[in-house]
C-alpha positions as CSV (number, residue, x, y, z in Angstrom):
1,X,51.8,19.8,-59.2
2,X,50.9,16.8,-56.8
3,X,53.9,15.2,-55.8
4,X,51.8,12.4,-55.2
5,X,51.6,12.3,-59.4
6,X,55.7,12.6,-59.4
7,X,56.0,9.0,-56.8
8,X,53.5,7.6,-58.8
9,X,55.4,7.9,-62.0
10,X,52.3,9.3,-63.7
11,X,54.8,11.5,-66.3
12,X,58.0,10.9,-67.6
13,X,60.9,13.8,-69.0
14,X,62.8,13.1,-72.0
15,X,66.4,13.5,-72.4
16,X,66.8,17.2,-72.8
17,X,63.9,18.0,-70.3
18,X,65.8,16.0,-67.7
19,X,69.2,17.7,-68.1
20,X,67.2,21.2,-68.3
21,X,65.9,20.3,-65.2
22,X,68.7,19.4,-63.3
23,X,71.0,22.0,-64.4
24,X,68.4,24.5,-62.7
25,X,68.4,22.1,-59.3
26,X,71.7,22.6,-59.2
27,X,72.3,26.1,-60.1
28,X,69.2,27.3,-57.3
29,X,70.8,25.1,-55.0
30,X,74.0,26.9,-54.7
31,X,72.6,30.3,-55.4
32,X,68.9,30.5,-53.7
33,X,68.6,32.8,-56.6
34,X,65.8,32.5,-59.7
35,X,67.7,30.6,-62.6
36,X,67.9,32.1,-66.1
37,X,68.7,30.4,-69.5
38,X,72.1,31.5,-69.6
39,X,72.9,30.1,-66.5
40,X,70.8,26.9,-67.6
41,X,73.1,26.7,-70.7
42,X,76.4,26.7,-68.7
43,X,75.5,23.9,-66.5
44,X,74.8,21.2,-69.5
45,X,75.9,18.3,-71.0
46,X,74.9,18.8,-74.2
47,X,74.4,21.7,-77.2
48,X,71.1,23.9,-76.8
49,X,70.6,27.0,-78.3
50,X,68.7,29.9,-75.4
51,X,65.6,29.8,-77.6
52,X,65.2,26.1,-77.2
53,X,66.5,26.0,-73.3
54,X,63.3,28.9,-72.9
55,X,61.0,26.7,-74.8
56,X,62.0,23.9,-72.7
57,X,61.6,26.0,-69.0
58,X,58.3,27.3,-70.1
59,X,57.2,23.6,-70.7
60,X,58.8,22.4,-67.3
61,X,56.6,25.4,-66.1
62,X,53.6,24.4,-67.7
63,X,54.0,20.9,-65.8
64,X,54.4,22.4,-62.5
65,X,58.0,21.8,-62.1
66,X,59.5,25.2,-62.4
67,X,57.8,28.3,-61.4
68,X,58.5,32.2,-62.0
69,X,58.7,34.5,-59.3
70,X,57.0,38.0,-60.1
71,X,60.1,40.0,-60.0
72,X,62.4,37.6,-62.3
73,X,62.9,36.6,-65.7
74,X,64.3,33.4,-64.2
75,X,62.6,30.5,-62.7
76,X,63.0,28.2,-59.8
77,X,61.9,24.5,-58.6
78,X,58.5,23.8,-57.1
79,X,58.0,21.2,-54.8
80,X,57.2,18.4,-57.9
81,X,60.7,19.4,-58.9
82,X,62.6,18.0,-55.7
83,X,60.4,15.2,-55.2
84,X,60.9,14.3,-59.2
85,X,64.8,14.8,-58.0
86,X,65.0,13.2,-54.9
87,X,63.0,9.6,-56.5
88,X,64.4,9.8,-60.0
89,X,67.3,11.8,-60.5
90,X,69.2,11.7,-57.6
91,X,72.7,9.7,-57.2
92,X,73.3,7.2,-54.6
93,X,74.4,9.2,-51.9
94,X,77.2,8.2,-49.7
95,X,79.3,10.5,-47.2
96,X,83.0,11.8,-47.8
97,X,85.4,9.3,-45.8
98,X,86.8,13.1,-44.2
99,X,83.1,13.6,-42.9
100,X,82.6,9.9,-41.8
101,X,85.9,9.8,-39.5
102,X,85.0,13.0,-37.6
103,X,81.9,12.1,-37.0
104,X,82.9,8.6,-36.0
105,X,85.1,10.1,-33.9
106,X,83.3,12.9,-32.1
107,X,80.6,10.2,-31.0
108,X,82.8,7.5,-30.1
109,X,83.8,10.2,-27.9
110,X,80.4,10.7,-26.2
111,X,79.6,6.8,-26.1
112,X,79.7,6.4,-22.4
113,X,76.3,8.0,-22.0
114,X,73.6,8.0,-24.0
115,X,72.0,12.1,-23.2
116,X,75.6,13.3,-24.4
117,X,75.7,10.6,-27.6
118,X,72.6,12.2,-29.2
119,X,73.0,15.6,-28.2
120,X,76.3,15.1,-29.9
121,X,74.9,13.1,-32.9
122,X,72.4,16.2,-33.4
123,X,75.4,18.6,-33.5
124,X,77.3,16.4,-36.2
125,X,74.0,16.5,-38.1
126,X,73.7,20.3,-38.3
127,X,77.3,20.9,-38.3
128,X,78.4,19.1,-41.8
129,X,74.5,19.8,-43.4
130,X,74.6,23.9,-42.6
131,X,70.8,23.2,-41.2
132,X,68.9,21.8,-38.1
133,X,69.8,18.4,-37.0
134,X,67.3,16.7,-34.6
135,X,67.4,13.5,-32.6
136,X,64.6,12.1,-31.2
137,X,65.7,10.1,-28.1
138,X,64.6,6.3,-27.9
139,X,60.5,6.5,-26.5
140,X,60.0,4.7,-23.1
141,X,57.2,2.2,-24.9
142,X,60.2,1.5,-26.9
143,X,62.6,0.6,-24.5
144,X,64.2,-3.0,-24.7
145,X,64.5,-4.1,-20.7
146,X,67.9,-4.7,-20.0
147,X,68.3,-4.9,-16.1
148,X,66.5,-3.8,-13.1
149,X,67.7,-2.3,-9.7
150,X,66.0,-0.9,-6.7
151,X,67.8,1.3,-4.5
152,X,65.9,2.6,-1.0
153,X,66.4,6.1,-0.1
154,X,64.4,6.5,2.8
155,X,61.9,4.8,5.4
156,X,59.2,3.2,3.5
157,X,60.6,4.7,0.1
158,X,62.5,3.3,-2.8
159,X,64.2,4.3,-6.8
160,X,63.8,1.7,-9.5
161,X,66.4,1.9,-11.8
162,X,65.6,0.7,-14.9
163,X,68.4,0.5,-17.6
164,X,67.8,-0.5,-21.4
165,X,69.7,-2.2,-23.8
166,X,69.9,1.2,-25.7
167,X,71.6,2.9,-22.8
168,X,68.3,4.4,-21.7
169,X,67.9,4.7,-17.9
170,X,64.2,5.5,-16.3
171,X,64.0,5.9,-12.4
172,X,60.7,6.1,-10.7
173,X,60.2,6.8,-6.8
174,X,57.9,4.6,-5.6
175,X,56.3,3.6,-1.6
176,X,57.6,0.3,-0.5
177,X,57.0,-0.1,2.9
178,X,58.3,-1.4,6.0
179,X,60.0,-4.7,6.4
180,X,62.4,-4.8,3.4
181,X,66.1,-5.0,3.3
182,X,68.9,-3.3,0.4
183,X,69.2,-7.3,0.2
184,X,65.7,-8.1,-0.6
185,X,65.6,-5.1,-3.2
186,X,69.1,-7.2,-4.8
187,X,67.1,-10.1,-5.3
188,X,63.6,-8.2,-6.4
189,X,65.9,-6.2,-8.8
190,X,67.9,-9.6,-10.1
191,X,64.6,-11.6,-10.5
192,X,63.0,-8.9,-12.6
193,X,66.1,-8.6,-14.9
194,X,66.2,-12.3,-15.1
195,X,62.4,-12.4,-15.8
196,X,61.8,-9.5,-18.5
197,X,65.4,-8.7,-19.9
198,X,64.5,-8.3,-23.6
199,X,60.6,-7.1,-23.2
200,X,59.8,-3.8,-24.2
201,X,58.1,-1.7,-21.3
202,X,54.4,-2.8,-22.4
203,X,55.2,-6.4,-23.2
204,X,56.8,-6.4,-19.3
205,X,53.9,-4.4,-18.4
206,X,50.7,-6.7,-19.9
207,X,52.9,-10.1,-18.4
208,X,53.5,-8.8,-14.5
209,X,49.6,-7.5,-14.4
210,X,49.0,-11.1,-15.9
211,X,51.0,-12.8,-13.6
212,X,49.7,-11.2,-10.6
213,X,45.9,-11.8,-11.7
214,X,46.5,-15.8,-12.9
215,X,49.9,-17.0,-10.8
216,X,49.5,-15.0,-7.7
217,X,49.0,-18.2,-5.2
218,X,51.9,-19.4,-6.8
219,X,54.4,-16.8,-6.0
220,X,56.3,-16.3,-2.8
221,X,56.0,-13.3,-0.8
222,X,59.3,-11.7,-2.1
223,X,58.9,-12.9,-5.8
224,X,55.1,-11.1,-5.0
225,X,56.3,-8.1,-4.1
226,X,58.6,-7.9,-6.8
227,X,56.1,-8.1,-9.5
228,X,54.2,-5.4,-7.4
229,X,57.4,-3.6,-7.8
230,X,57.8,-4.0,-11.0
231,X,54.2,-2.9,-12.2
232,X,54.8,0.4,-10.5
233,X,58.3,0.6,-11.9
234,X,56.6,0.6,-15.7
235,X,53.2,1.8,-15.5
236,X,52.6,4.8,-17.7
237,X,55.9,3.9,-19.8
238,X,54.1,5.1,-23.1
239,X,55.9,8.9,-22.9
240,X,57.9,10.4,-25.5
241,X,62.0,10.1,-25.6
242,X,63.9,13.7,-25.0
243,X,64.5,15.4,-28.4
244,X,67.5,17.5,-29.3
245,X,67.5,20.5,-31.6
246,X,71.0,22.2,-32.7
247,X,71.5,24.8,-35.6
248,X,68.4,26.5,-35.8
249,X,70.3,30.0,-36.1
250,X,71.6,28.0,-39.5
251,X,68.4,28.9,-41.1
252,X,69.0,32.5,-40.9
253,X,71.2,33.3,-43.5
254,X,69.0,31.0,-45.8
255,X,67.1,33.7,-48.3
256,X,63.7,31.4,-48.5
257,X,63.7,32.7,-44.7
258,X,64.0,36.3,-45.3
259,X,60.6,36.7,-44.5
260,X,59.9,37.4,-40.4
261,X,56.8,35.7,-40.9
262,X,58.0,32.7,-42.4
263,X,61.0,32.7,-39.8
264,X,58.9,33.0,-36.6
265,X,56.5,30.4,-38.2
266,X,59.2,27.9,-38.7
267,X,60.9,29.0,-35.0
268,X,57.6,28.2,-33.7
269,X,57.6,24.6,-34.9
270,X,61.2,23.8,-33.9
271,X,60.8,25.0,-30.6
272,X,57.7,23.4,-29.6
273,X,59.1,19.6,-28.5
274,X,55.2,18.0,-28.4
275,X,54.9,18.4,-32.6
276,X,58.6,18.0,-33.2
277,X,58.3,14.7,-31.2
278,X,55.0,13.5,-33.4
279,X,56.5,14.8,-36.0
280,X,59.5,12.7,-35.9
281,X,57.7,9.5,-34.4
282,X,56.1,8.9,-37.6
283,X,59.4,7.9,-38.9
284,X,59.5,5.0,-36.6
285,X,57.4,3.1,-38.7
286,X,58.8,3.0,-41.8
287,X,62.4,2.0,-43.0
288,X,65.9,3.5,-44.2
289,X,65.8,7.1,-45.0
290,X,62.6,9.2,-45.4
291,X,62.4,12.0,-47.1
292,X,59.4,14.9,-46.6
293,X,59.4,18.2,-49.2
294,X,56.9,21.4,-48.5
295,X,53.3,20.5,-48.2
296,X,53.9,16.9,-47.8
297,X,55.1,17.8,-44.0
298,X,52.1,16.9,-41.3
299,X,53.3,20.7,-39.6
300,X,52.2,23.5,-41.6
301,X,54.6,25.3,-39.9
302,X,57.0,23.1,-41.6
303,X,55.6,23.8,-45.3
304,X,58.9,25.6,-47.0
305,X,60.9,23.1,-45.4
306,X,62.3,19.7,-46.3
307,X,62.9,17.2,-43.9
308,X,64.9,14.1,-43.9
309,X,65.2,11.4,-41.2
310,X,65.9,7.6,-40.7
311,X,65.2,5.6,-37.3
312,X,68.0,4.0,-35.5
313,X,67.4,0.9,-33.7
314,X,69.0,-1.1,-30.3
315,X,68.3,-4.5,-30.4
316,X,66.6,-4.9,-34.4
317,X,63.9,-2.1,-33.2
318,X,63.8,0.8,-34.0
319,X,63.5,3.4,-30.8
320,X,64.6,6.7,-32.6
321,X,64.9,9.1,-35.0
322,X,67.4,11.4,-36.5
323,X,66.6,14.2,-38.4
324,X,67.2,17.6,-40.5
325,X,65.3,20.3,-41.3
326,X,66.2,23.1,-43.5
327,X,64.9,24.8,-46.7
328,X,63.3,22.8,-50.1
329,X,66.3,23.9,-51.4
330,X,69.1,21.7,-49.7
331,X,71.8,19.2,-51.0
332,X,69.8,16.4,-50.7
333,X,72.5,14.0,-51.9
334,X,74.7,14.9,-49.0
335,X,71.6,15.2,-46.3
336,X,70.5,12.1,-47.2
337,X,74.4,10.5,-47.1
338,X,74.3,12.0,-43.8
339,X,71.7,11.2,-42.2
340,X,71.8,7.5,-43.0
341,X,75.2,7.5,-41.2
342,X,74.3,9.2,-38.2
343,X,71.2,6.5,-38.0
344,X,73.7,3.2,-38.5
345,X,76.4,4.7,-36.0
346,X,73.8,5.5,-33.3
347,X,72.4,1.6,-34.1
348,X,75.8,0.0,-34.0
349,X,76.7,1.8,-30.6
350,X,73.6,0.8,-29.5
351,X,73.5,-2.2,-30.3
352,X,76.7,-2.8,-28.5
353,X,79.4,-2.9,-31.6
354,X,81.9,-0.3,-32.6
355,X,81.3,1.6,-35.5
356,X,82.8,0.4,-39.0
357,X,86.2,1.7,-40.2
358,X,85.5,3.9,-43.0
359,X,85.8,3.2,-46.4
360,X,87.6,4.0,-49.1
């Protein structure tokens, strides 16, 4: 089945196909095994005899929402069977108040800087979802301009220090020159800050080349060299934010891994940052939690896996992106709950507020 055809809404399950279907969600869920019609019967809330619950499985079947495996008399979900779950079955997820304290906790711990926040963030991510949790670190084109510094190092040599609202700090060596004081660089670094705080690396980028081509005659020799400064400081600020990977060994236990094949393919994907990062970046652009099954992952490295993500934002943009990965076959109720809360923590310590108390 397309899953395309399951978002579009283009067919619908009655009553007892629903339940049918649902009951064998949850049973392969918790067992990774093939589900039977026993097991089927067990799990619903209402009175079917087997020969109907077969008739019923074998229809699902026909529609491309359960498939048989060769070696089973049972049946398991395709990928048109999470999708139809995830967009029309699925309960509105929310996180156990137990789960949301820790988690509050262990990254209010890790606040004070920002490398140990989301490598901390991607170890509450695979910790309480028993997969891979991924953070994508805040890109430098994204970077909201908080304050500038330059700091000289040696003769002729200089660090720009350039520290975002979203905790991010980027220092680049640059040449100076002779005939400038630690005091000059103070007032280079102050005027900066006071000129661009709030611009993203690109907008502060496009306006000092723009001032220095329109307003040069206008600008005194220190102001001058600071916007020389400045351009150097952000020039090439399109790279990709650091990315942190924890619980891949998670996925070993998980049967739809059994295969070496499948596991050095998958291995292969998390371990290569370039197409993690692209991967991840495309989740930027849209809003709230996003949810990927199988094929409909750009990696096809990636294509018995599920992945779920949200951005998280400093300053109402969004600059990253937290993640997990794991098997088709995942709570997604939970993942999702999860997820989301890792993204609005991350944006209110970002953003400069404490995390909400938990609620009841």
């Amino acid at each position: 089945m397309d899953n395309k055809n399951v978002r579009r809404g283009q067919f619908d399950l009655n009553l007892r196909e629903t339940e049918i279907l649902r009951s064998v969600l949850k049973a392969h869920v918790l067992s990774g095994e093939p589900v039977g019609s026993r097991t089927v019967s067990k799990g619903l809330r209402m009175d079917l005899s087997p020969a109907t619950i077969r008739s019923i499985m074998s229809d699902l079947e026909d529609r491309g929402l359960l498939c048989q495996p060769h070696t089973s008399a049972g049946r398991v979900p395709t990928e048109g069977a999470y999708r139809f779950y995830v967009d029309r079955l699925m309960r509105p997820p929310r996180l156990q108040r137990s789960r949301v304290e820790i988690i509050d906790a262990a990254l209010h711990d890790h606040q004070g800087e920002i490398t140990d926040l989301l490598e901390e963030a991607s170890r509450q991510l695979s910790r309480f979802s028993g997969n891979v949790g991924i953070v994508l670190a805040p890109e430098l084109n994204r970077i909201v301009v908080e304050k500038m510094e330059f700091v000289r190092v040696a003769a002729g040599r200089v660090v720009a220090i350039l520290v975002g609202r979203s905790g991010v700090v980027h220092n680049r060596l640059l040449e100076l020159g002779g005939g400038w004081s630690q005091a000059d660089l103070d007032q280079m670094g102050a005027y900066l800050s006071e000129q661009f705080s709030g611009c993203t690396l690109p907008e502060m980028h496009h306006e000092v080349q723009r001032r220095l081509r329109e307003d040069r005659a206008s600008l005194d020799r220190l102001k001058r060299k600071s916007m020389q400064l400045g351009e150097k400081a952000v020039e090439g600020g399109e790279g990709s934010g650091a990315i942190f990977v924890d619980g891949t060994s998670n996925l070993l236990d998980s049967p739809e891994f059994a295969d070496v094949r499948k596991m050095k393919s998958l291995f292969k994907a998390l371990d290569e940052k370039k197409r993690l990062v692209d991967l991840l970046g495309n989740v930027l652009d849209g809003e709230g939690v996003q949810v990927t099954i199988g094929r409909e992952n750009n990696l096809a490295d990636l294509k018995d896996c599920a992945l779920v993500a949200s951005p998280y934002q400093s300053g109402n943009r969004a600059v990253g992106t937290v993640g997990i990965v794991g098997p088709t076959r995942m709570e997604y109720v939970q993942v999702i709950a999860l997820v989301d809360h890792l993204a609005r923590v991350l944006t209110r310590f970002l953003s400069g507020d404490e995390p909400e108390a938990a609620s009841t």
